[in-house]
N, C-alpha and C positions, 0 to 999 in steps of 0.2 A: 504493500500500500504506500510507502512510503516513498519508494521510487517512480509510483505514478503519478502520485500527485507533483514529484518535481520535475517530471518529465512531461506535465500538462501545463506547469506553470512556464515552464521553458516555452514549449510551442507559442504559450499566449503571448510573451514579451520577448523573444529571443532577439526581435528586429528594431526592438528601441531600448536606449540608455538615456538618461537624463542628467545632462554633465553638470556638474559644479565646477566651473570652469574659475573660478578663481581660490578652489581648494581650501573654501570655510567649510566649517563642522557643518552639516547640511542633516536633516530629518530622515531617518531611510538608508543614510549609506552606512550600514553595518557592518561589514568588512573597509570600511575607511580607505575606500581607495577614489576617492573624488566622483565617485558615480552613482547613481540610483538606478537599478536595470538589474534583470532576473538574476546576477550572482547575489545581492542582498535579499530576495525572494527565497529561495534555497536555503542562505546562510539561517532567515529567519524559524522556515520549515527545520530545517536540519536542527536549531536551539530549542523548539517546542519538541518536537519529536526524540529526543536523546537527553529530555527533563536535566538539560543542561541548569547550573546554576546563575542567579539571574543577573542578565546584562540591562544594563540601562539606555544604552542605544537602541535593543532591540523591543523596550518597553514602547512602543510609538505611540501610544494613547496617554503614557504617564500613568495607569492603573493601578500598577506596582503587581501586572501580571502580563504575562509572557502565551498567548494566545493566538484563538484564530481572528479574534477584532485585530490583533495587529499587523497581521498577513492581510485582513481587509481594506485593513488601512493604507498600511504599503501600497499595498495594489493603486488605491486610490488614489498616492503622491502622484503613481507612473500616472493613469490615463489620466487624471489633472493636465501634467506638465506637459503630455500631447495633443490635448484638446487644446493646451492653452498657446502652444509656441503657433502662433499666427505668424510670426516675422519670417517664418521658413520659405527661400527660396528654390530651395533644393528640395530632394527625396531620397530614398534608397529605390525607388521605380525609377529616377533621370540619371542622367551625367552632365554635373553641373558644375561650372566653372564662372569666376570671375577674373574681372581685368580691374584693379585700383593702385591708385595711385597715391600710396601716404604719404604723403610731404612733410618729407625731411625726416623721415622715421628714425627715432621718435622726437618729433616736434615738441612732447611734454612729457615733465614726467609721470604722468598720467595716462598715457597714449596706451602703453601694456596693456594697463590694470581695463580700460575702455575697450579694446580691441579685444582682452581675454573672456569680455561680457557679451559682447557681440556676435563675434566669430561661430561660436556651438551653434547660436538660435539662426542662423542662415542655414544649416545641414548641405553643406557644398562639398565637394570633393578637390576640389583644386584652384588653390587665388595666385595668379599672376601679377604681383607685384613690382613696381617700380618707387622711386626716390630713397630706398634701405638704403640709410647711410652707416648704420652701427650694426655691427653680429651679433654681440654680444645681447641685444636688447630685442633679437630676429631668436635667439637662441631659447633667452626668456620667455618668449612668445608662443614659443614650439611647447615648449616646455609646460605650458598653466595648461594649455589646450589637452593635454593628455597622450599617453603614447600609442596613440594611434597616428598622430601629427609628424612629419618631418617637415624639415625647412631646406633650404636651398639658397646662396646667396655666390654671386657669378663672381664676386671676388672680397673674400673675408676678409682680405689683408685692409682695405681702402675705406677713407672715411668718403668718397665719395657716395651721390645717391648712386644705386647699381640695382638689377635686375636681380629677383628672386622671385621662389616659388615658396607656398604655402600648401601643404598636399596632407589631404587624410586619406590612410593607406587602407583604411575599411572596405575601401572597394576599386581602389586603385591598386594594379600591378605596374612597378616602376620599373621598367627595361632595362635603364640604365641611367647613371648620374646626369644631370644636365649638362650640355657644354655649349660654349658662346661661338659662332660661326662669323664671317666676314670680317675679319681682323683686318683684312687691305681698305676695309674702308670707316676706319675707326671717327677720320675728320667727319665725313657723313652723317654717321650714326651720333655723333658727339660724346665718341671715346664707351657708348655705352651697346658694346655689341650684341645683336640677337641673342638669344638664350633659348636653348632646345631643349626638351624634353616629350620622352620617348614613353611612354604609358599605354596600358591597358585596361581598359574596364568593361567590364561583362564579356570577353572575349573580344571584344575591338579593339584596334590599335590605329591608336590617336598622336600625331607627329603635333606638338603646340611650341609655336614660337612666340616667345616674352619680348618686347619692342619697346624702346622709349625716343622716339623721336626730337631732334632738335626744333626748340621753341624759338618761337617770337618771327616779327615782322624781320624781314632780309635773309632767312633761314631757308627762304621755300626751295631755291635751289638744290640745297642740303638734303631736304625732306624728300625731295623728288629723286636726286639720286638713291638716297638710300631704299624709295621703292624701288627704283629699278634694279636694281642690287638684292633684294631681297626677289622680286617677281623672277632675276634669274636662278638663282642660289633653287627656288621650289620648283623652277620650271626643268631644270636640270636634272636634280637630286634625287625630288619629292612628288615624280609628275603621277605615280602611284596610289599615294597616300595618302591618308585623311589627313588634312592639314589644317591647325585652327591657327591664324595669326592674329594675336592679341595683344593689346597693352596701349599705350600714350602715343597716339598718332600725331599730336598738338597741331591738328589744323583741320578745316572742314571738311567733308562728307559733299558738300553740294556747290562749293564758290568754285568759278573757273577765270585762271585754268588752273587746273587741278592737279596736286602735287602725287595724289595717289592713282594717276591716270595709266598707267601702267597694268594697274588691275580694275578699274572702270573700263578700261576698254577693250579688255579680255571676259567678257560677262560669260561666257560659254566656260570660262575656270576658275573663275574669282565671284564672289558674292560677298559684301559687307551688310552681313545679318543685322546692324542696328541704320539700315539709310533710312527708313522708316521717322525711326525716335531721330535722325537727324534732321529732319524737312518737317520735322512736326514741333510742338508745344515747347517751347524755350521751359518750362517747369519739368521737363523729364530730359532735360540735356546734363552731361557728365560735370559739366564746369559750371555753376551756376552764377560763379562772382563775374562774369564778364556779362552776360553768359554765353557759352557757346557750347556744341557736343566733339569730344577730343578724343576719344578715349571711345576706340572701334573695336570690335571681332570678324575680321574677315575668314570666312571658312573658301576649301576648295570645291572644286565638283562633285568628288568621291562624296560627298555630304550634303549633296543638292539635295537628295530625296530623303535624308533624315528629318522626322518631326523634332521642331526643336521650336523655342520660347527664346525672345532677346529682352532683356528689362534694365533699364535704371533703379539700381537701387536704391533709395530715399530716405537714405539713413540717417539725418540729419534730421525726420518729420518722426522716423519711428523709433528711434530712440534718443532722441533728447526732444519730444513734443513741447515742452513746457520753455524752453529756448533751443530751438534750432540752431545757432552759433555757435551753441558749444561745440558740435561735432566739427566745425573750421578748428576752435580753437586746438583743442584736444587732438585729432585727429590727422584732417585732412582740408584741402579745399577743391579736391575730387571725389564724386561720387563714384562707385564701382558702380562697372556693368557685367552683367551676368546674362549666359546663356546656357539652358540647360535642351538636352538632347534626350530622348524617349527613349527607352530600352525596346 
């Protein structure tokens, strides 16, 4: 009996954990390993059923008994905290990815502790990150998040901003470490060269290149080679692959002439899944303090006929509602964009 009801409890929640992502003492987590998800389910079945002596973590009613109200209860933290996390972009049904842009990571000392609250209730599997200026503070990051999390930063040594990855490996198969391509054209790029990563999820294999394009008016030259630069490097290499090209394009989607023309007018292999949110409502564009939309996911062919979802993220409205500013201050003054893919 004893093994089916925890082999019933497992079915019921095997597919969600509920993180305490910033590793305070949390209601629920009985084995104290920062999470609420069927091993504290178990651990609590396993303390009632072996009239173990009594623990106080597993009291979850405060009774000063150790029962099945508190198995109910538990149960009850879980589907609470899943009925409750509305802010989810993601699922364990997509393969969801974002592209942001934390300025000057960490801009506060505060930026962590903000970003290690955030991060879980998105349910994503992989953020493309640009301006990670410090490791050490990419490291910390990895690290509140849980060890399911790795990080990736295209060069530890540099206090410059630099191209990294944020990856949860729950459902991600990593092929191989990230590495930075087109080094002849560093001036181009603005010293911050493409960053590859080689993934697979649900048996797909996903080639995702990390971008941060040179900014500002007198740049477009710059910008233009480096697409052409990069449109040959995929047309080359990658003319197979699922290719997702993501990160800080820092220029428009729709004004000509157009520096991303290269793959505008290769439309039969290039699609920029957000031209949509770019020709549309200045309120759902990446950059808001100008405002303009910067910050693209160009996918290949191979992925024309994937169902997939492109979204600005609003993270500034949904979590700091009571002052939206603070996510500039704190954070960022880019919005991520995310797009997730249909199994």
């Amino acid at each position: 009996m004893k093994y089916k009801f925890t082999i019933l409890l497992c079915s019921l929640f095997l597919n969600y954990s509920f993180a305490n992502s910033n590793a305070r003492p949390i209601p629920g987590d009985i084995n104290n390993d920062g999470i609420i998800n069927v091993l504290d389910v178990i651990e609590l079945v396993n303390i009632i059923l072996s009239n173990a002596d009594y623990i106080e973590d597993a009291d979850l009613n405060g009774d000063g008994i150790i029962n099945i109200v508190d198995i109910v209860t538990i149960v009850n933290i879980i589907l609470t905290a899943i009925e409750a996390n509305e802010n989810a972009f993601g699922s364990s049904e997509s393969f969801d990815l974002l592209t942001w842009n934390i300025e000057h990571f960490p801009k506060h000392n505060n930026t962590v502790n903000q970003l290690t609250d955030i991060i879980p209730l998105l349910e994503v599997d992989i953020i493309a990150l640009q301006e990670i200026e410090n490791s050490e503070s990419l490291e910390d990051l990895e690290n509140n998040l849980g060890n399911n999390w790795i990080s990736y930063r295209s060069d530890n040594e540099s206090d410059y901003g630099t191209l990294s990855y944020l990856i949860n490996t729950d459902e991600i198969e990593i092929n191989q470490s990230p590495y930075t391509i087109l080094s002849q054209y560093d001036y181009e790029f603005a010293w911050r060269r493409p960053y590859v990563l080689n993934i697979t999820h649900n048996n797909i294999n996903y080639i995702i290149i990390n971008i941060h394009y040179k900014c500002c008016d007198g740049s477009e030259n710059r910008r233009l080679q480096a697409s052409i630069a990069l449109e040959n490097y995929i047309s080359n290499y990658l003319y197979n692959d699922n290719v997702i090209l993501l990160g800080d394009f820092n220029d428009l989607l729709i004004d000509a002439p157009n520096v991303f023309e290269p793959f505008l007018s290769d439309s039969n292999y290039y699609y920029f899944t957000d031209i949509e949110i770019a020709s549309g409502s200045p309120a759902y564009w990446s950059f808001p303090g100008w405002p303009s939309h910067l910050d693209h996911i160009l996918i290949t062919d191979e992925l024309f006929q994937s169902g997939y979802d492109i979204q600005t993220l609003l993270i500034e409205e949904t979590f700091f509602p009571n002052n939206p500013s603070l996510y500039d201050f704190y954070i960022s003054d880019h919005r991520p964009v995310g797009i997730r893919f249909q199994n």
